[in-house]
PDB file of N, H, CA, C and O in Angstrom:
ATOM      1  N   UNK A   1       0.830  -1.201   0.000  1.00  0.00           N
ATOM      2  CA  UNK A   1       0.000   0.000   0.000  1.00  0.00           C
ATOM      3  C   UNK A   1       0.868   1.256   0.000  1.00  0.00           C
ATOM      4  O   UNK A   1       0.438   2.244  -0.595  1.00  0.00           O
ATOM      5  N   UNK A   2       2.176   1.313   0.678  1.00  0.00           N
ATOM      6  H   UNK A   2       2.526   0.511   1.161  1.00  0.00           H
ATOM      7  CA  UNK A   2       3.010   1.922   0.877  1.00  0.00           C
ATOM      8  C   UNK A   2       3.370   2.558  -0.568  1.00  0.00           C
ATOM      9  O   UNK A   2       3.140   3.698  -0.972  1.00  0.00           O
ATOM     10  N   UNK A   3       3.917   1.620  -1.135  1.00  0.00           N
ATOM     11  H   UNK A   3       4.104   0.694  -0.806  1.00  0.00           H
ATOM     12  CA  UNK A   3       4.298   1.536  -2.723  1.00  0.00           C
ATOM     13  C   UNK A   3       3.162   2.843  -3.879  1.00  0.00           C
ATOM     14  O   UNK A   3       3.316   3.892  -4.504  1.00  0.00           O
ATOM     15  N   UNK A   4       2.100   1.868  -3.562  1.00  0.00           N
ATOM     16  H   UNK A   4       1.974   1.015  -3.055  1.00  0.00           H
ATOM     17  CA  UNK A   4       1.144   2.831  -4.200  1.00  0.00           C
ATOM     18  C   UNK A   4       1.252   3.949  -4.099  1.00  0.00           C
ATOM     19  O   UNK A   4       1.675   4.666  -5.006  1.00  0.00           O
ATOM     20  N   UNK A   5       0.797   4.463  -2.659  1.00  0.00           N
ATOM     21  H   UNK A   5       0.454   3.881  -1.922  1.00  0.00           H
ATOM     22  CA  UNK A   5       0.580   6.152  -2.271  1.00  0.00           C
ATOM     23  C   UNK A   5       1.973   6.798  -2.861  1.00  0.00           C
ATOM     24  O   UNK A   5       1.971   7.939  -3.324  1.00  0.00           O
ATOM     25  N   UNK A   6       3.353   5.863  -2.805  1.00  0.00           N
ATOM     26  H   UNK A   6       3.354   4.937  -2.429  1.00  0.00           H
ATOM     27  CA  UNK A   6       3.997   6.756  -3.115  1.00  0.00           C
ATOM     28  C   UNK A   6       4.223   7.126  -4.499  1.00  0.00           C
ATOM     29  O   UNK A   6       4.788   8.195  -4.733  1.00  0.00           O
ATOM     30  N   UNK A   7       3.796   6.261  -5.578  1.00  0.00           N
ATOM     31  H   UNK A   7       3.336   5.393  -5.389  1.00  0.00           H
ATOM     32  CA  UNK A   7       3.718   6.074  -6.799  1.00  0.00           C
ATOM     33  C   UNK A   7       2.565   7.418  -6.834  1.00  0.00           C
ATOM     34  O   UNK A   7       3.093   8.407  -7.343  1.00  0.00           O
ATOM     35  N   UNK A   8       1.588   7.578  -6.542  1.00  0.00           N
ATOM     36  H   UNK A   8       1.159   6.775  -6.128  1.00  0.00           H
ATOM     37  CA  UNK A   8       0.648   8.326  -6.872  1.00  0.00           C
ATOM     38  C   UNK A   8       0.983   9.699  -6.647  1.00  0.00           C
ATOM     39  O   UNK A   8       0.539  10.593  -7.367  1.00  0.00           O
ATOM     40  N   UNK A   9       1.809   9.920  -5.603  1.00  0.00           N
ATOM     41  H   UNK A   9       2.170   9.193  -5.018  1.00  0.00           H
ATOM     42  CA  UNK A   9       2.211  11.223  -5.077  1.00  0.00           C
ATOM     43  C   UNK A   9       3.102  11.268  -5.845  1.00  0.00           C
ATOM     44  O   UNK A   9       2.906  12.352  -6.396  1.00  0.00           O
ATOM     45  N   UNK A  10       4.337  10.661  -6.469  1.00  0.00           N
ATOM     46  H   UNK A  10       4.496   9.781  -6.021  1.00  0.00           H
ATOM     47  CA  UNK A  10       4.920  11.196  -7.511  1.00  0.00           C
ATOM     48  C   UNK A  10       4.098  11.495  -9.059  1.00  0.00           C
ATOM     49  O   UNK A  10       4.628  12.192  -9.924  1.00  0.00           O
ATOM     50  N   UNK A  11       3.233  11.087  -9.172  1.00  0.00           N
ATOM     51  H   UNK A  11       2.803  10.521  -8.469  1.00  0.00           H
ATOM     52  CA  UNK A  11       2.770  11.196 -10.370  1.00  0.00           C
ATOM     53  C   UNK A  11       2.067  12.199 -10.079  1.00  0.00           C
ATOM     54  O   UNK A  11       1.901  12.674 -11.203  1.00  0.00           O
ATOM     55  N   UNK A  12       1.226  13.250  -8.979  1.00  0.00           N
ATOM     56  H   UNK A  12       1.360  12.864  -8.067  1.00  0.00           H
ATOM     57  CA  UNK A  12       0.830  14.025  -8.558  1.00  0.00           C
ATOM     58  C   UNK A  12       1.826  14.930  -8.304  1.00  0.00           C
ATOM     59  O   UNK A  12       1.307  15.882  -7.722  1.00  0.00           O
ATOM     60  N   UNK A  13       2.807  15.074  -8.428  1.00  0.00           N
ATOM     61  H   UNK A  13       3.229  14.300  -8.901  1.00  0.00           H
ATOM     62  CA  UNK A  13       3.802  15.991  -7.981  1.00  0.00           C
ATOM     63  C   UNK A  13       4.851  16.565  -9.565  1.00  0.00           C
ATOM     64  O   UNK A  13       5.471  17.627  -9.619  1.00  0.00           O
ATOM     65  N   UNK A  14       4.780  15.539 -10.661  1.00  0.00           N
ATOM     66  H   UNK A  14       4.277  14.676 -10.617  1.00  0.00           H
ATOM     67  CA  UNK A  14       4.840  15.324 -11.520  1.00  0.00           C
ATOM     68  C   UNK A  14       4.312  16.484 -12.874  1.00  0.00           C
ATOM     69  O   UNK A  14       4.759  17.187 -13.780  1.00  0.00           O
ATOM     70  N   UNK A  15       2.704  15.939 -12.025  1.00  0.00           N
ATOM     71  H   UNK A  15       2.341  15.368 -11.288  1.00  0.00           H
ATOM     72  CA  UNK A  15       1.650  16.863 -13.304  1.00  0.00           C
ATOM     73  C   UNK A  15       1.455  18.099 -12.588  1.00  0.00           C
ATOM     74  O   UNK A  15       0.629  18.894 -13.036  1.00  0.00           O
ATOM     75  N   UNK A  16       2.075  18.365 -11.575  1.00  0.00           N
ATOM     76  H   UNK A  16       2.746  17.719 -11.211  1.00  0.00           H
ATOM     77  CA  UNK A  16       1.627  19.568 -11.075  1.00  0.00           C
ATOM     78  C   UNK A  16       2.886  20.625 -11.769  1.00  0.00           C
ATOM     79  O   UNK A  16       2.557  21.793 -11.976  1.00  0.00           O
ATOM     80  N   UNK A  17       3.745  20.363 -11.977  1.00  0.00           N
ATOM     81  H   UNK A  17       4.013  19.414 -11.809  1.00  0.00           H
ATOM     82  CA  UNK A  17       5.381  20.657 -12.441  1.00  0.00           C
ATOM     83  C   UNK A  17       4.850  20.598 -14.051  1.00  0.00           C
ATOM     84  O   UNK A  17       5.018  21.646 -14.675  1.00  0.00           O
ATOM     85  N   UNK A  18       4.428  19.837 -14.544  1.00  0.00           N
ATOM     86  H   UNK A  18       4.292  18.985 -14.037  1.00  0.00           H
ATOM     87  CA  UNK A  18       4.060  19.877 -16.139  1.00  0.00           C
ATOM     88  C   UNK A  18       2.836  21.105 -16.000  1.00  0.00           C
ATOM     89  O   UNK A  18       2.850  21.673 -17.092  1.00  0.00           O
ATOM     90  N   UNK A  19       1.917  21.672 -15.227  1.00  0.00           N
ATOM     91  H   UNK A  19       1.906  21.211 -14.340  1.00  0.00           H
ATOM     92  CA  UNK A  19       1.062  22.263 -15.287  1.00  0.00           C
ATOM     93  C   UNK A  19       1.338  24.004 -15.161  1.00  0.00           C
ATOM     94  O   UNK A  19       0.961  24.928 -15.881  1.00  0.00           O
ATOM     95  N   UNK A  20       2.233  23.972 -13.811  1.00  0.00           N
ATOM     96  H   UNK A  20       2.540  23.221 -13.226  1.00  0.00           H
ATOM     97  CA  UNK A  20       2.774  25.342 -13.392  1.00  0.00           C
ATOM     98  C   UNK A  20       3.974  25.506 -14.465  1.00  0.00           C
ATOM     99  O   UNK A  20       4.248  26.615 -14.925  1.00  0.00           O
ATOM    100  N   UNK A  21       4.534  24.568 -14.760  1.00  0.00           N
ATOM    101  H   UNK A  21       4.312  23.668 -14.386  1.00  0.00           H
ATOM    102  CA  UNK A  21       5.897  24.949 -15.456  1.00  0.00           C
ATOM    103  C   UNK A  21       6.177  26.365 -16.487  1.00  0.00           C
ATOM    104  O   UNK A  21       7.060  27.221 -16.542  1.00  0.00           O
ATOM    105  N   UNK A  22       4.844  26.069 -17.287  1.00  0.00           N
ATOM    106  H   UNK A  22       4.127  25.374 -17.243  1.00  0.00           H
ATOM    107  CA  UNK A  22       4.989  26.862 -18.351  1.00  0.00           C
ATOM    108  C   UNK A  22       3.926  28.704 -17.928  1.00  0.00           C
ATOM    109  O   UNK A  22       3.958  29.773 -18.537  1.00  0.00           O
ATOM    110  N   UNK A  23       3.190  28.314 -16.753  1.00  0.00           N
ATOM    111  H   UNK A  23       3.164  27.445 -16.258  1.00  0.00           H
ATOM    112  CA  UNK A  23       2.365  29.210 -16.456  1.00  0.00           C
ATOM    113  C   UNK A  23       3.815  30.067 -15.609  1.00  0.00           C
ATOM    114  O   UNK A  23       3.910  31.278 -15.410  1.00  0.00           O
ATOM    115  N   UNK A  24       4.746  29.064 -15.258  1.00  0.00           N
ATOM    116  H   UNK A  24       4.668  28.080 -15.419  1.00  0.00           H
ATOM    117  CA  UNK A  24       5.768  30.371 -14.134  1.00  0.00           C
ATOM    118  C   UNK A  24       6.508  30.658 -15.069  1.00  0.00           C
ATOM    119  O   UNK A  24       7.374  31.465 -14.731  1.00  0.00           O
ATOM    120  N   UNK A  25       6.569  30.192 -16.636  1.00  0.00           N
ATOM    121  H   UNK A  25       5.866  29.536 -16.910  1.00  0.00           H
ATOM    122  CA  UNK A  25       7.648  30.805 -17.677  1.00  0.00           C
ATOM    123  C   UNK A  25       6.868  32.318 -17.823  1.00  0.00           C
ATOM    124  O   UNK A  25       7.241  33.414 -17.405  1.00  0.00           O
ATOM    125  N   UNK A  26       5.710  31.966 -18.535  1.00  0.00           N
ATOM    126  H   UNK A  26       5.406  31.076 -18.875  1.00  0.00           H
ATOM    127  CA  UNK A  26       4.760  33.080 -18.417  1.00  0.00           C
ATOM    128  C   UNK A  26       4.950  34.402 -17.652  1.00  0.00           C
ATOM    129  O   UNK A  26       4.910  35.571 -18.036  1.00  0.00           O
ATOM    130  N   UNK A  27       5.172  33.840 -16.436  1.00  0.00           N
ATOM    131  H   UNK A  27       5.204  32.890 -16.125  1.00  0.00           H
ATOM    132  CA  UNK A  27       4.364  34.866 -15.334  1.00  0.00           C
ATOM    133  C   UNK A  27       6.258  35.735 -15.325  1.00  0.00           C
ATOM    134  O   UNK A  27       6.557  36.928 -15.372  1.00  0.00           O
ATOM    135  N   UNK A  28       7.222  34.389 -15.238  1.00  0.00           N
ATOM    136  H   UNK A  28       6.979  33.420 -15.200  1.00  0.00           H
ATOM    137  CA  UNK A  28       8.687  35.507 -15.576  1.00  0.00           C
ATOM    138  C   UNK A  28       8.887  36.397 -16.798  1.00  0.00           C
ATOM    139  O   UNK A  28       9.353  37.535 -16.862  1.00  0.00           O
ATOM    140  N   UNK A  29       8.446  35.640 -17.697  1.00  0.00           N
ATOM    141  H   UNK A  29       8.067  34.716 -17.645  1.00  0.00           H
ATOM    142  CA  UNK A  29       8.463  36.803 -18.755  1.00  0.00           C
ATOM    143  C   UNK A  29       7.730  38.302 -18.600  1.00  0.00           C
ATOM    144  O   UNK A  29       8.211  39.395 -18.898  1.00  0.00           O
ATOM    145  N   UNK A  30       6.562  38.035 -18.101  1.00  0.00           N
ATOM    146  H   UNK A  30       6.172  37.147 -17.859  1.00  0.00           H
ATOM    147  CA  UNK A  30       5.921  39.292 -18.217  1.00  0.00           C
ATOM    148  C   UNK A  30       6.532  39.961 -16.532  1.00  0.00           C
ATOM    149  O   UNK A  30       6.681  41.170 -16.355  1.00  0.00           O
ATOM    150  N   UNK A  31       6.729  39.244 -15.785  1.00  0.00           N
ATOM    151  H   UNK A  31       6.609  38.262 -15.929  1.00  0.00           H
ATOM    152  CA  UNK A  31       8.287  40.231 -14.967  1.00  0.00           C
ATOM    153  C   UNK A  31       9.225  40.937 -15.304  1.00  0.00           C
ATOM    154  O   UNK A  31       9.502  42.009 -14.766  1.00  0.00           O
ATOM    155  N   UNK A  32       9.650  40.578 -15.958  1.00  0.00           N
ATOM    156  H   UNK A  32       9.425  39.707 -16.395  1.00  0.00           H
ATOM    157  CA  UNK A  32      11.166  41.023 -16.802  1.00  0.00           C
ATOM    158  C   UNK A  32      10.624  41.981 -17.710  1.00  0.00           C
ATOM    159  O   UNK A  32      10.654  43.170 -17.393  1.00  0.00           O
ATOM    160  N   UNK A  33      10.291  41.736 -18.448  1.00  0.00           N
ATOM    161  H   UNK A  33      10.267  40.770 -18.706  1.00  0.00           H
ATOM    162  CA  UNK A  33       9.235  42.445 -19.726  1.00  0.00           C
ATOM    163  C   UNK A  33       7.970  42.699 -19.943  1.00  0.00           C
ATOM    164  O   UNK A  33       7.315  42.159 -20.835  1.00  0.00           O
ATOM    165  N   UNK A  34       7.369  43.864 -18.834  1.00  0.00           N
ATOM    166  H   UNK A  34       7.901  44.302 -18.110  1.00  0.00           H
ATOM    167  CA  UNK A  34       5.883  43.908 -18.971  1.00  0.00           C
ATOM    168  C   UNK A  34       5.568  44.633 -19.295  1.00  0.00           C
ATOM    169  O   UNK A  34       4.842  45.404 -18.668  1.00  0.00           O
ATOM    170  N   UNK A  35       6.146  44.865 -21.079  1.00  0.00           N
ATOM    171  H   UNK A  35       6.736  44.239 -21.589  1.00  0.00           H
ATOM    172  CA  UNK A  35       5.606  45.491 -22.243  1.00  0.00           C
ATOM    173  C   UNK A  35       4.516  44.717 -23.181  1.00  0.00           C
ATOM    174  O   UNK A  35       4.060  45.271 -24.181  1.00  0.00           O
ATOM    175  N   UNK A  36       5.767  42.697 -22.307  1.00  0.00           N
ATOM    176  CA  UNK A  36       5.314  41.845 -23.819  1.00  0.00           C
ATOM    177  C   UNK A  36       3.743  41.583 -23.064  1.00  0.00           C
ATOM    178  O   UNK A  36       2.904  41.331 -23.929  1.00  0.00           O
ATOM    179  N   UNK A  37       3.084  41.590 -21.433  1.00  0.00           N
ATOM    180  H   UNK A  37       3.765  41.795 -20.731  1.00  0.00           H
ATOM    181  CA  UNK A  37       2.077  41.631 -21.414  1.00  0.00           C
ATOM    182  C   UNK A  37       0.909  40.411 -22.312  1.00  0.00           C
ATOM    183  O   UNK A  37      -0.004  40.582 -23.120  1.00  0.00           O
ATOM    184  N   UNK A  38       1.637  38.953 -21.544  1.00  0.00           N
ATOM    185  H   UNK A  38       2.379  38.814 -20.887  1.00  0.00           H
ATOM    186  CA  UNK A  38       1.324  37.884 -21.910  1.00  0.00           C
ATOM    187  C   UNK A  38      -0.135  37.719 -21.547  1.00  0.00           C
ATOM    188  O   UNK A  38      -0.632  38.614 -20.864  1.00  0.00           O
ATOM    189  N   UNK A  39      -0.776  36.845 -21.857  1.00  0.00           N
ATOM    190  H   UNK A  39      -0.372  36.118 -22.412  1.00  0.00           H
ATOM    191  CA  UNK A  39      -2.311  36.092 -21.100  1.00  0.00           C
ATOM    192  C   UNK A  39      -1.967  35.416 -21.037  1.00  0.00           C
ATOM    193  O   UNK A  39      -1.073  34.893 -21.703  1.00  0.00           O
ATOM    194  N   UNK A  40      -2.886  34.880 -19.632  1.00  0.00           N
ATOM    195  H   UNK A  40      -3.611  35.304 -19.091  1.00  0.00           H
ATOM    196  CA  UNK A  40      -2.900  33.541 -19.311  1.00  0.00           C
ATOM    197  C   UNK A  40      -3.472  33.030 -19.672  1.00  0.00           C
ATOM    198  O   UNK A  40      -4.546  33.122 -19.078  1.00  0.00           O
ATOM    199  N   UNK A  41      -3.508  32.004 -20.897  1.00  0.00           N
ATOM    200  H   UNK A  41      -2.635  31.929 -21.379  1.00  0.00           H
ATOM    201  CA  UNK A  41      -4.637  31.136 -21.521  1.00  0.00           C
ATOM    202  C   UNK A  41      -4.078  30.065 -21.754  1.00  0.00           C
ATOM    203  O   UNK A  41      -2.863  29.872 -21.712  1.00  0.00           O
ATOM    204  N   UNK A  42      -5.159  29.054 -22.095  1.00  0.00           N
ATOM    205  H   UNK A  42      -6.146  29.210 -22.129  1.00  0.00           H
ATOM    206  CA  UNK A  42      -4.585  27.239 -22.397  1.00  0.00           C
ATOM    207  C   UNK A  42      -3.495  27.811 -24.436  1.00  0.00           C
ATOM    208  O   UNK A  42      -2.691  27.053 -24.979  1.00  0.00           O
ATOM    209  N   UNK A  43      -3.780  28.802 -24.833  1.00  0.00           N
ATOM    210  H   UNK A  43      -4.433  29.418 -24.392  1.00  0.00           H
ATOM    211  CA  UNK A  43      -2.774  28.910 -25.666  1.00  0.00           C
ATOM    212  C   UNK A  43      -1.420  29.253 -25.126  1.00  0.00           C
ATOM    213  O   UNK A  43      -0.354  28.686 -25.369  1.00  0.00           O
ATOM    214  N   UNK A  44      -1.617  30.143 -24.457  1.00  0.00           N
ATOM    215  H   UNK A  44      -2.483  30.604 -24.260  1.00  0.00           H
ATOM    216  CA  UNK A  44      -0.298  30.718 -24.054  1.00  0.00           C
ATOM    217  C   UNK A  44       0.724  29.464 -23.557  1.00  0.00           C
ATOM    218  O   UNK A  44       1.873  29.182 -23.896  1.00  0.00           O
ATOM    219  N   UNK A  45      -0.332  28.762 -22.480  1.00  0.00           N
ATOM    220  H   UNK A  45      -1.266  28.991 -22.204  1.00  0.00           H
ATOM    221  CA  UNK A  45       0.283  27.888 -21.951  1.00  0.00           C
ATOM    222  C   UNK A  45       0.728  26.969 -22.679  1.00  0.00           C
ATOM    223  O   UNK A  45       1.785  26.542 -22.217  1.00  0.00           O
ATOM    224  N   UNK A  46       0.400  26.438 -23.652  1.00  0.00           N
ATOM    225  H   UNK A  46      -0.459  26.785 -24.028  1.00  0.00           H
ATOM    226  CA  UNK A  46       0.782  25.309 -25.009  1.00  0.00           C
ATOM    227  C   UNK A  46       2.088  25.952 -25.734  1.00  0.00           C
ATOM    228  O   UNK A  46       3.122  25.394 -26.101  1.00  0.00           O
ATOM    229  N   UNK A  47       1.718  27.228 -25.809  1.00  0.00           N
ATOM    230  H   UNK A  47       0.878  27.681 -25.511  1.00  0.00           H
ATOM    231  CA  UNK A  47       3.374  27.841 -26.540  1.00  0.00           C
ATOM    232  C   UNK A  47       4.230  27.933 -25.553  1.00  0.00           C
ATOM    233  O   UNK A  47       5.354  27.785 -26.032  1.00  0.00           O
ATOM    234  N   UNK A  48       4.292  28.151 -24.089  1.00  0.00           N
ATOM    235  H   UNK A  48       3.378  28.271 -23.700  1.00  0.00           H
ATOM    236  CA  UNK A  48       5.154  28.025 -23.141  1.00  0.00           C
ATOM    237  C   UNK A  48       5.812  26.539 -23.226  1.00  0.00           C
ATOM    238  O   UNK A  48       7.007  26.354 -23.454  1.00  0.00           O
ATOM    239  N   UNK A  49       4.949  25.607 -23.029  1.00  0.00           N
ATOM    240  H   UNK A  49       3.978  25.757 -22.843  1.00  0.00           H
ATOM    241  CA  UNK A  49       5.647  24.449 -22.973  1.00  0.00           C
ATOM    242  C   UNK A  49       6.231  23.730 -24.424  1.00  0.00           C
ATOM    243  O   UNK A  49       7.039  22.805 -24.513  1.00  0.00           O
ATOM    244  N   UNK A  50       5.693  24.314 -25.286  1.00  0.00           N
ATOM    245  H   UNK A  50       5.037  25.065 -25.214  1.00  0.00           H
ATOM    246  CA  UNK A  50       6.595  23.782 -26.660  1.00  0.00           C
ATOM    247  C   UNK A  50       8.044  24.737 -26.302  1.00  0.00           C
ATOM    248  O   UNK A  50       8.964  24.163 -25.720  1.00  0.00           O
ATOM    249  N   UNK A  51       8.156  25.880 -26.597  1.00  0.00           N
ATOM    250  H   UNK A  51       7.408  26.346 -27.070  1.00  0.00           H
ATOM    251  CA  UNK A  51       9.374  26.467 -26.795  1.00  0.00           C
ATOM    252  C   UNK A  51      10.574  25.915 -25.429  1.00  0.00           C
ATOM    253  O   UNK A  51      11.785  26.133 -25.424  1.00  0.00           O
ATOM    254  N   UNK A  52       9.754  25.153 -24.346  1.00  0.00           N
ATOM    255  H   UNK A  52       8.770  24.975 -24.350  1.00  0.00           H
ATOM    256  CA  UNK A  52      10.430  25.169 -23.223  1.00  0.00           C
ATOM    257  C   UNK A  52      11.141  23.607 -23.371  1.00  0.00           C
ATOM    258  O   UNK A  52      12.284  23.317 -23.017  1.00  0.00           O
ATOM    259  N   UNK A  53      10.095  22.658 -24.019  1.00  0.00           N
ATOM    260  H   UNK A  53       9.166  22.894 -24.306  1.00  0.00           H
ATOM    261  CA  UNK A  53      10.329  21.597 -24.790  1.00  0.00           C
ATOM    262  C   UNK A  53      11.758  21.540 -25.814  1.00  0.00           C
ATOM    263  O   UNK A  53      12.754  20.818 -25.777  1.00  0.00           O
ATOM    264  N   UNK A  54      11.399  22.505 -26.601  1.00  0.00           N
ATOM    265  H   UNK A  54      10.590  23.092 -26.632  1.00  0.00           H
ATOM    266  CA  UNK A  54      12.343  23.048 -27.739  1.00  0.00           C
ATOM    267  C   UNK A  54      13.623  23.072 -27.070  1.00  0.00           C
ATOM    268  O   UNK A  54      14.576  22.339 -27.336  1.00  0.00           O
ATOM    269  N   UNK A  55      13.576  23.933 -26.214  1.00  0.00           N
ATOM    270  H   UNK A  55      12.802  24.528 -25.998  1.00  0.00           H
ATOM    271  CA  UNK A  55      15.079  24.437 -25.140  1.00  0.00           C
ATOM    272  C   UNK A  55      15.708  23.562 -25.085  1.00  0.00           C
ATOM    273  O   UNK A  55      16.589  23.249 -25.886  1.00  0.00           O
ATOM    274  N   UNK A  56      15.295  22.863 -23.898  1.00  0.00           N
ATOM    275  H   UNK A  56      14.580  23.117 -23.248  1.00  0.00           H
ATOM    276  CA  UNK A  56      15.707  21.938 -22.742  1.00  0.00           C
ATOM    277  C   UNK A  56      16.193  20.562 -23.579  1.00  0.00           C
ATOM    278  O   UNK A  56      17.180  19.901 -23.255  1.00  0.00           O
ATOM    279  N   UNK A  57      15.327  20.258 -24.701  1.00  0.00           N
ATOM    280  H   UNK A  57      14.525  20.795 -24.964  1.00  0.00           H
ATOM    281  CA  UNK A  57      15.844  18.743 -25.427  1.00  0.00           C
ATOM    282  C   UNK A  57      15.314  17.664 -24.547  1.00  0.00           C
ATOM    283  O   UNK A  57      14.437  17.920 -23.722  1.00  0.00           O
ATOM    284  N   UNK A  58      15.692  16.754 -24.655  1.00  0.00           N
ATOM    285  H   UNK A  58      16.404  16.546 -25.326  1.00  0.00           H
ATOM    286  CA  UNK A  58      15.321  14.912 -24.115  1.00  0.00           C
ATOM    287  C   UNK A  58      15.692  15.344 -22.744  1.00  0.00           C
ATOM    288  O   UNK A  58      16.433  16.323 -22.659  1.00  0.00           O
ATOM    289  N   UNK A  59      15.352  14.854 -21.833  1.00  0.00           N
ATOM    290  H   UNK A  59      14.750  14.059 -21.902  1.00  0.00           H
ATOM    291  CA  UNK A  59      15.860  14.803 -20.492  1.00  0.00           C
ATOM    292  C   UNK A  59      15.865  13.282 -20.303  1.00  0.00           C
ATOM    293  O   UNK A  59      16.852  12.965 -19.640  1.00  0.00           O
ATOM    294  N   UNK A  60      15.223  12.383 -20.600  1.00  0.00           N
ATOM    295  H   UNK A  60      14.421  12.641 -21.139  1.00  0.00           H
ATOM    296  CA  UNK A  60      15.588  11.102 -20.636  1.00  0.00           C
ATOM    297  C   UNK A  60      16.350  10.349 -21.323  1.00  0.00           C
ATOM    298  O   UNK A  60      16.182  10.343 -22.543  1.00  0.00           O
ATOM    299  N   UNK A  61      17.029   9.802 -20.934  1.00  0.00           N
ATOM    300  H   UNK A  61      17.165   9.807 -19.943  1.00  0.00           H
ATOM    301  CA  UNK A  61      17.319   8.991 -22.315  1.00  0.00           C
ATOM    302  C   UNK A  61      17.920   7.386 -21.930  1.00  0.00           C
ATOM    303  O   UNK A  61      18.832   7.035 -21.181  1.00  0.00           O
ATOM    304  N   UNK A  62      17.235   6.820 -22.557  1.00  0.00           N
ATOM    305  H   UNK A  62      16.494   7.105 -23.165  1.00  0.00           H
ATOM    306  CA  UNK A  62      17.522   5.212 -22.548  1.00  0.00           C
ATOM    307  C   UNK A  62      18.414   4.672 -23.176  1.00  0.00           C
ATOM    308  O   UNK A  62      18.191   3.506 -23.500  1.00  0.00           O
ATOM    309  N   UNK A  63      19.744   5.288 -23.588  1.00  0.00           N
ATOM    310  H   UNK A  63      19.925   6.235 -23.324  1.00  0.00           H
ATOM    311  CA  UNK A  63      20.526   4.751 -23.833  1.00  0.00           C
ATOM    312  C   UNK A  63      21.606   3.823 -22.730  1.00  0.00           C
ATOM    313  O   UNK A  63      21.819   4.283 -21.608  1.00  0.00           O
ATOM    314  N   UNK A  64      22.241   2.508 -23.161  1.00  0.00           N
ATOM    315  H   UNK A  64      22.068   2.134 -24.072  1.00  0.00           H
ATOM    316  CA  UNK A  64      22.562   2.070 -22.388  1.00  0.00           C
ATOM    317  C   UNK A  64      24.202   2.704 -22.069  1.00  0.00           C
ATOM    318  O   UNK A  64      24.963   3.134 -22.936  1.00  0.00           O
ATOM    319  N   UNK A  65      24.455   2.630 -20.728  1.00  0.00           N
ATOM    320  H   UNK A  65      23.837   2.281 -20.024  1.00  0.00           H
ATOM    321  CA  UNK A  65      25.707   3.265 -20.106  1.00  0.00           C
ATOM    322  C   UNK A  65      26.460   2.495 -19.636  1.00  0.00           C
ATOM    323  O   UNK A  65      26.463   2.059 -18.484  1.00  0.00           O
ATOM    324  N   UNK A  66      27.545   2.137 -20.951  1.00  0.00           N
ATOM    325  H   UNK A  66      27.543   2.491 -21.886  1.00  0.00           H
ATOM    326  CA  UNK A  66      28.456   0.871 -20.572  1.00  0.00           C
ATOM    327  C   UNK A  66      29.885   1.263 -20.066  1.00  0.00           C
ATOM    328  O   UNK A  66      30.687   0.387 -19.741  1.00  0.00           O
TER     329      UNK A  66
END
């Protein structure tokens, strides 16, 4: 049972980081630059996380490490 809860709380801790991620790119940009005077919308948020996607590259990777 142990196992579970903790499985769930990472996967809850997870989507919460995929959710805010791109809303706190957002919210820094229009800090820094509040000319560019972003919205907060499910678009904005979709272009936050592509370009942030774009950036960052694979963070996983399954290659084997011999």
């Amino acid at each position: 049972m142990k196992d579970l809860t903790v499985i769930l709380l990472a996967i809850a801790v997870i989507a919460i980081i995929f959710i805010a991620g791109p809303l706190v790119t957002i919210w820094s940009l229009n800090m820094l630059f509040p000319v560019l005077a972003i919205p907060y919308n499910a678009a904005t948020w979709a272009a936050a996380l592509w370009i942030t996607g774009l950036l960052t590259g694979p963070i996983l990777s399954f290659k084997s490490r011999k």
